[in-house]
C-alpha positions as CSV (number, residue, x, y, z in Angstrom):
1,X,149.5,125.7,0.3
2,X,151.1,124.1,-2.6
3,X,149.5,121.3,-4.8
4,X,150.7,118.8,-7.0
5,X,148.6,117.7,-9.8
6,X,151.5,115.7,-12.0
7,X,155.3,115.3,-10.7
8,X,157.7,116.6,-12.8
9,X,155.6,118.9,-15.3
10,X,155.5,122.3,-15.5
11,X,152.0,123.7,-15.2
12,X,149.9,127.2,-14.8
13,X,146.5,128.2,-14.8
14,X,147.0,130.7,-17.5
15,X,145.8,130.9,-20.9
16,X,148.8,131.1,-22.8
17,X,151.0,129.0,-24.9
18,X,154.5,127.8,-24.8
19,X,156.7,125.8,-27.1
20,X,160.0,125.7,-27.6
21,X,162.2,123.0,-30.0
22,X,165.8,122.6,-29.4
23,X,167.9,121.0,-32.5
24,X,171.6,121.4,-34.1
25,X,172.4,124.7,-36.1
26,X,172.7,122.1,-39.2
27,X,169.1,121.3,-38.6
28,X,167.8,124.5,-38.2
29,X,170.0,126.1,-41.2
30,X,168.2,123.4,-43.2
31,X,164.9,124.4,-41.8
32,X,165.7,128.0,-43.0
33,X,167.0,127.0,-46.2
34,X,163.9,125.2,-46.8
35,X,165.1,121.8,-47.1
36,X,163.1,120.5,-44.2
37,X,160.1,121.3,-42.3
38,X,159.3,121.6,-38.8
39,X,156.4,119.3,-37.6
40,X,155.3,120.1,-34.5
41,X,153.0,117.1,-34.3
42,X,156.1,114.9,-34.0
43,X,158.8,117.9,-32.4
44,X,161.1,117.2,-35.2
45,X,162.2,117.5,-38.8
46,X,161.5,115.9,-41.8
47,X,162.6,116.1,-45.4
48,X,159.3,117.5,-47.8
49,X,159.7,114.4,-49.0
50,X,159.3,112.3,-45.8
51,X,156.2,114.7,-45.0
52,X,154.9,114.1,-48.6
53,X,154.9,110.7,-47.9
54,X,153.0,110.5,-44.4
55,X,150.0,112.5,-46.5
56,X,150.4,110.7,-49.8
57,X,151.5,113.9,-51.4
58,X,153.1,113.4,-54.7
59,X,156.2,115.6,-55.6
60,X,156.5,116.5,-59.1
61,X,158.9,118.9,-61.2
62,X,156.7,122.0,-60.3
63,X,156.1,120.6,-56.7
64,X,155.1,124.3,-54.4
65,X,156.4,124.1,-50.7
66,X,152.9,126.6,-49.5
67,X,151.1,124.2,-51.8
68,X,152.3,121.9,-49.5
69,X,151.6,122.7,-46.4
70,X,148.3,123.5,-47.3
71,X,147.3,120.1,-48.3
72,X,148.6,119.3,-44.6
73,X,146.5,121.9,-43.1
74,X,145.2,119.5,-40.4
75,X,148.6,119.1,-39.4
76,X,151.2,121.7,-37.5
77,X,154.1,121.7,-40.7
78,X,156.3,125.0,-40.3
79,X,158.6,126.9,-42.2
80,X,160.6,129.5,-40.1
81,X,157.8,132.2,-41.5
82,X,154.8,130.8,-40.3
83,X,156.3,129.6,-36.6
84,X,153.5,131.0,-34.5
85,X,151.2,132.3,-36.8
86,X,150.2,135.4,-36.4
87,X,148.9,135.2,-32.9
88,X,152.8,134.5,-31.7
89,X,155.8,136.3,-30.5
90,X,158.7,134.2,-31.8
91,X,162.3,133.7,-30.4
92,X,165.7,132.1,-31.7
93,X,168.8,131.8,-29.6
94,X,171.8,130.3,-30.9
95,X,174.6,128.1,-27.9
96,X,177.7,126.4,-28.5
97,X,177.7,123.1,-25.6
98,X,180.8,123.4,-23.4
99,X,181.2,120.5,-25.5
100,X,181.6,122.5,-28.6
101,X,178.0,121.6,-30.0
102,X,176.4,124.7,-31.8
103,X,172.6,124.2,-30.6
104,X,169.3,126.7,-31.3
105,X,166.3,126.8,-29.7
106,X,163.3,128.3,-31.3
107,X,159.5,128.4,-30.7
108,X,156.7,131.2,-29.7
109,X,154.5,132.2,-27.1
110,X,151.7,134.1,-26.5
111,X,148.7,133.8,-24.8
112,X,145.9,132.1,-26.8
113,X,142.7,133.5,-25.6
């Protein structure tokens, strides 16, 4: 017998976690040169700046990117080395569109227990 709780969404009745974030190579080569950061709150980039911003964060001369995100610890702020914590397997895949689009998608999984 199946049931359908909500049309359209993928659902299990496991305990594990899934997320996965799909953006241009140019966004994610920014992401790993640290010129962005990955908030998962929103699913999308922002400049430390922009991010700074939302928290009324001030940048200065000696401003600290893990200073950072530890001021936003409330919040899900990534760099590429803390994507998943520590709980996480991570993946990366690089695709160039039929279109000639070079994509990546990126997130972790695990099961969160």
């Amino acid at each position: 017998m199946k049931r359908t709780i909500r049309n359209g969404a993928f659902e299990t009745n496991s305990s594990s976690t899934h997320c996965i974030t799909i953006c241009t190579k140019e966004e994610y080569d920014k992401w790993q040169n640290d010129e962005n950061i990955f908030v998962d709150w929103y699913g999308e980039f922002f400049t430390k700046e922009q991010v700074a911003e939302k928290i009324g964060y001030e940048i200065t001369d000696d401003f600290d990117i893990d200073d950072f995100i530890q001021e936003a610890e409330n919040e899900s702020y990534y760099r590429p080395e803390n994507l998943g914590g520590e709980y996480y397997e991570t993946f990366t895949s690089h695709y160039t569109t039929p279109g000639g689009e070079n994509v990546v998608a990126f997130g972790f999984h695990g099961y969160c227990g």
